[in-house]
Each structure stands twice: as C-alpha cells, then as structure tokens.
Wavefront OBJ file of the C-alpha trace (Angstrom):
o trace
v 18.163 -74.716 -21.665
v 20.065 -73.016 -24.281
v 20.895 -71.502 -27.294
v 22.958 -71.596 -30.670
v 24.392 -69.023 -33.255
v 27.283 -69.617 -35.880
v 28.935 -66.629 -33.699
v 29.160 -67.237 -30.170
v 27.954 -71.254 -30.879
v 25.723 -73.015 -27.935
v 25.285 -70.715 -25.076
v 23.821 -72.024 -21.619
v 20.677 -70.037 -20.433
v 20.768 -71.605 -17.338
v 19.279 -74.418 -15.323
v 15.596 -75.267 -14.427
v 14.269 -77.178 -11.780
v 11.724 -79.329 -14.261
v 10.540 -80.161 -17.770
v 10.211 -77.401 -20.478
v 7.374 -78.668 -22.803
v 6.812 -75.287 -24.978
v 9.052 -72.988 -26.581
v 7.827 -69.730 -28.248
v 9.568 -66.353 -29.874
v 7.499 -63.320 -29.752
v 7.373 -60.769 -32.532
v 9.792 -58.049 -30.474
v 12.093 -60.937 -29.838
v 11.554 -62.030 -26.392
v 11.265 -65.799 -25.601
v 9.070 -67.487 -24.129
v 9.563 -71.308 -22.408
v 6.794 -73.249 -20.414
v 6.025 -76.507 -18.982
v 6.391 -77.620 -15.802
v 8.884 -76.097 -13.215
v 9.055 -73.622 -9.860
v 12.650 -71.596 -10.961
v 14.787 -70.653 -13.587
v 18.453 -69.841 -13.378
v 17.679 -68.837 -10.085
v 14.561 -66.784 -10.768
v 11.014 -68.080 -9.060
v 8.829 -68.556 -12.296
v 5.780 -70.663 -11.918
v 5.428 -72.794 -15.240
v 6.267 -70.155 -17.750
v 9.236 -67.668 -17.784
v 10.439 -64.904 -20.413
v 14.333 -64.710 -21.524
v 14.837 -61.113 -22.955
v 17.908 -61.998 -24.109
v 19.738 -61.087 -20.770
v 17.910 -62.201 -18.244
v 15.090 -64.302 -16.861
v 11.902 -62.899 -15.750
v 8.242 -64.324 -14.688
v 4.959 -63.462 -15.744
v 3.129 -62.459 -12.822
v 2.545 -65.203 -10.575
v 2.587 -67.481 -13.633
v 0.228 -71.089 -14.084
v -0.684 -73.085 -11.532
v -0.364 -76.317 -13.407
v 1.578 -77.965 -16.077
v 1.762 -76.001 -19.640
v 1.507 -77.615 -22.185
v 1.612 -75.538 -25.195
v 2.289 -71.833 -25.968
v 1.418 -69.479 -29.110
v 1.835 -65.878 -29.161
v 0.105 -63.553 -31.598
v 1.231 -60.266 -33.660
v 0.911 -58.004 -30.825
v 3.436 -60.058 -28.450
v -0.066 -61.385 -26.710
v 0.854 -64.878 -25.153
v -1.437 -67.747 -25.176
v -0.832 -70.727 -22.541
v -2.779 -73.995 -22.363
v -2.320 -76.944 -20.412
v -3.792 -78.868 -17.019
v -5.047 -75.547 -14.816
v -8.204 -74.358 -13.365
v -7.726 -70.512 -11.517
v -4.679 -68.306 -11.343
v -4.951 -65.836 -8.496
v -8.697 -67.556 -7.611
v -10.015 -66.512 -10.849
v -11.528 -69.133 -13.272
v -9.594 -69.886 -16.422
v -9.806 -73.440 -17.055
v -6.917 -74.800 -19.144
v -5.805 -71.515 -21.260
v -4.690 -68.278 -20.305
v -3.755 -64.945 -22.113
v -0.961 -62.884 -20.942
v -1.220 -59.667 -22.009
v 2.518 -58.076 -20.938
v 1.414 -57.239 -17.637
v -1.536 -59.397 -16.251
v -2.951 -62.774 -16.875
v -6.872 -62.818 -18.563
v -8.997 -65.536 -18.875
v -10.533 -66.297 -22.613
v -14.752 -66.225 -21.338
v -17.300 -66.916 -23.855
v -19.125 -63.443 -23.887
v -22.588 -65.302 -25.133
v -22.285 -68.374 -22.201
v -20.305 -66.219 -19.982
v -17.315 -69.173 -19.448
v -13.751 -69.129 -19.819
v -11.778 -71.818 -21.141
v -12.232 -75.419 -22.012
v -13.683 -78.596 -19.607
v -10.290 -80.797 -20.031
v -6.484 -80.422 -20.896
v -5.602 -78.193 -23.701
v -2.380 -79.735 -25.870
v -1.581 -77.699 -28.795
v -2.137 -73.987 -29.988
v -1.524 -71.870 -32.606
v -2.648 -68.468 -33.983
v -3.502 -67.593 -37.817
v -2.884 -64.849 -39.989
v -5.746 -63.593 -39.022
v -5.186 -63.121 -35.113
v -7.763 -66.390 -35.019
v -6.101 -68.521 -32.142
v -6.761 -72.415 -32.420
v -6.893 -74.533 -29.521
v -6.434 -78.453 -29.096
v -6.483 -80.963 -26.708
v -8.866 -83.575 -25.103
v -11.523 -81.306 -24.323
v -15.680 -81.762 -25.827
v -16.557 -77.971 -24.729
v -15.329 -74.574 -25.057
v -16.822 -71.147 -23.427
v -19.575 -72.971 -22.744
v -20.184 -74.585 -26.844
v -19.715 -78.009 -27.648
v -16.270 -77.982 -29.504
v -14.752 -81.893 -29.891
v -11.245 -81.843 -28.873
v -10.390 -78.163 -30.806
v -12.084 -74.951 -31.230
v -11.471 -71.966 -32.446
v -10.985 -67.916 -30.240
v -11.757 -64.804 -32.106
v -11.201 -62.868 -29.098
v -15.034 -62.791 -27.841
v -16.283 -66.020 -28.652
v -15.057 -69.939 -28.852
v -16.541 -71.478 -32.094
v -16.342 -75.180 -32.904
v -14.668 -76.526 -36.208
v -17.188 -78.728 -37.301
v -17.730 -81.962 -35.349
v -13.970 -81.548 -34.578
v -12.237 -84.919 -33.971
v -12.883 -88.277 -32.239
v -9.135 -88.426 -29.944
v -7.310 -85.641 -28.784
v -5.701 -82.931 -30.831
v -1.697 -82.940 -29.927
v -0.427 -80.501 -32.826
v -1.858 -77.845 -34.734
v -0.835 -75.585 -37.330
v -2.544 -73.025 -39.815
v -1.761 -71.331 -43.003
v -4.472 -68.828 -44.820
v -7.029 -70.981 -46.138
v -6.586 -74.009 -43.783
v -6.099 -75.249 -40.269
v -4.145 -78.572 -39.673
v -4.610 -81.005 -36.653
v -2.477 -84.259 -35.775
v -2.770 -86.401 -32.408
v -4.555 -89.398 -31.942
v -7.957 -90.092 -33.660
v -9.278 -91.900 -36.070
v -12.053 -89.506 -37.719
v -12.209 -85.687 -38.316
v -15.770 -84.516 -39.129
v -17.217 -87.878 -38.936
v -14.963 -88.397 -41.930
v -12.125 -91.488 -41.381
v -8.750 -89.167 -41.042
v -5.951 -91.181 -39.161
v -4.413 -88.881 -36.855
v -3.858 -86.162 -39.217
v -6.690 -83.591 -41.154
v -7.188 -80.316 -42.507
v -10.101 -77.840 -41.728
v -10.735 -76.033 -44.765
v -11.647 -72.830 -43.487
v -13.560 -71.231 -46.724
v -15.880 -74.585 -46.801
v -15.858 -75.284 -43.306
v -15.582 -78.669 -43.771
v -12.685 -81.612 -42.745
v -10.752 -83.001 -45.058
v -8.558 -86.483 -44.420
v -4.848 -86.484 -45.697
v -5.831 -89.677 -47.351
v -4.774 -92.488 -45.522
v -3.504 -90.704 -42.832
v -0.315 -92.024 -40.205
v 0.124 -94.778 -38.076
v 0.526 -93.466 -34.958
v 0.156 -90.230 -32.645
v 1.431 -86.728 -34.253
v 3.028 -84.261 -32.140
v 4.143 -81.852 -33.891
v 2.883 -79.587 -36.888
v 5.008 -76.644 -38.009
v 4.007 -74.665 -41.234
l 1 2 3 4 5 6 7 8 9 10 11 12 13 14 15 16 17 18 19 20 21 22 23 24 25 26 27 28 29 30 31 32 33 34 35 36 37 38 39 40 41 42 43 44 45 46 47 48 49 50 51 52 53 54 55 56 57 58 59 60 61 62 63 64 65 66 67 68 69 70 71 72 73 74 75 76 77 78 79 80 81 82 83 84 85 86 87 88 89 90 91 92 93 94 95 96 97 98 99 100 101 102 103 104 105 106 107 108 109 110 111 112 113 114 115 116 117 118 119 120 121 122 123 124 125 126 127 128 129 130 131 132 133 134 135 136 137 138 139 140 141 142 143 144 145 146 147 148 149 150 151 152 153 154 155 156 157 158 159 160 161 162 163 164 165 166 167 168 169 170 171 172 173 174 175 176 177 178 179 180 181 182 183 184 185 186 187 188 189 190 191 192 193 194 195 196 197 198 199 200 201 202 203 204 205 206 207 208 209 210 211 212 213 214 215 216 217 218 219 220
C-alpha cells in the first residue's frame, strides 16, 4: 500500500500479508484499509487496520472474515461489511460498527437481530447519517430487505422491493440513493445493473437502459 502527494511523491506504507478490498478517510483524517489479511507493516490487524499518518494500528481484535466494503460517517464512526458472523462470540452477521474503541453490532431494536442473512458488498452513508447497505442478502434485522436496506441507527428499513441480483456499489446524494451490481430489475421495474431510489417518493427509478455488465463502483 501507499500513498501520493506533489511534495514528497509516492510514499510506501508498508507491506500486507493479503488483499486490501476497501479504502476509507475519516473526517479527522485517519485512514482506514480493509479486506482480507492477518498483518500490516508488521502490525497484527485482523481484516481492517487504521494508518494515522505515522503508524499502523488495529481495531480491537478486528473481523473475523473477509471485508468487503467500508463507510465511515461524520462522527469518525466506521462501518464494515463483508462475509462474518461473531467477533469476540457476539452475533453480528456481515456488518459491524466501530465506534473508536469497541466493535457493536447494528440489531434491529423491533426484531431484536443484528445484521443481514448473506454477504454485504457495498456501503455508504448520506447526508443525513442514514447508512446504506448492499450485497446479496433478502433480510435485514430481522425485515425482508432484497439485496440493500437502509440503518437509521435503531432500525433496518427496506428500499422498496430492492433489487433482483446483488448490490456491488452504492452511492447517495440528498434526494437520492444509487445502486449498481448485477440485476436486471429494481422495484420490479426493468433497471440493468444500475438504479436510483428516489428517497422523497420512495420509489425506483431505472437509468434508462441501463449497462451491460456488473458495476462496481459508484462515487458521487
């Protein structure tokens, strides 16, 4: 891994011992990488590691499977999703909020269950402190959410009838939320691989004829 500036060009951060799939800036600076590795430059990080601009540090005992994606909201919270069920033989399933100092699961408070039932893929957080999640999941906290849903920091909520193939890429502006992966309707609407949730109507909305194949990547 490393970094560039026009004054002291590209600068190593060091070596890592596997695949970094997710790479996130927080508010105060610090930077965030995840994915799937054991160590840093030398430093035991499970999946997800912190570079304060000196030095690499975990987060706890970090994930106990692959990461996937990472978003981080206004108040340096970090959000991870990917391929896990406990950390520390609690139950998370698939996401995980780190809150500077300990790891917390995202439970439904009306169903009383964290997380998602499959892999989480993509996440981003609004304006709004609303985080979106997406992936190849059909239920969230316990509500039947196709492939994304949405965390308000007490409940998960459903867009709609959500999409028919997994969500790989999300991003979100203040009136809409975008998704891209690899379906073929959003809504029950035909939206090839790319839609926007309209978030005053709460309804889906194609980007006409859509792509041809999978999107991975949204950025706003």
């Amino acid at each position: 891994i490393a970094s560039w500036s026009q004054n002291d060009g590209l600068r190593s951060l060091g070596t890592i011992s596997g695949t970094i799939n997710g790479i996130k800036q927080a508010p105060n600076g610090n930077l965030f990488v995840a994915g799937t590795f054991s160590e840093i430059d030398g430093v035991a990080a499970n999946n997800i590691a912190m570079w304060n601009g000196t030095s690499w540090s975990n987060l706890g005992n970090g994930i106990n499977g692959s990461v996937a994606a990472v978003a981080i909201d206004a108040e340096n919270r970090v959000y991870v999703g990917g391929i896990f069920d406990t950390i520390a033989g609690n139950t998370f399933r698939n996401i995980a909020l780190w809150d500077g100092t300990n790891w917390n699961a995202l439970v439904d408070d009306t169903n009383g269950l964290a997380g998602t039932n499959n892999e989480i893929r993509s996440l981003a957080v609004d304006s709004d402190g609303i985080l979106y999640a997406g992936g190849n999941f059909d239920e969230a906290g316990g509500n039947f959410a196709n492939r994304i849903a949405s965390w308000d920091g007490n409940n998960w909520s459903a867009l709609g009838n959500g999409t028919s193939g997994f969500v790989e890429a999300i991003a979100t502006t203040e009136s809409a939320v975008y998704a891209g992966g690899n379906f073929a309707e959003a809504g029950n609407l035909t939206a090839n691989r790319i839609a926007k949730w309209d978030k005053s109507s709460g309804s889906w909305v194609p980007a006409r004829n859509g792509l041809s194949n999978i999107v991975t990547t949204l950025i706003h």
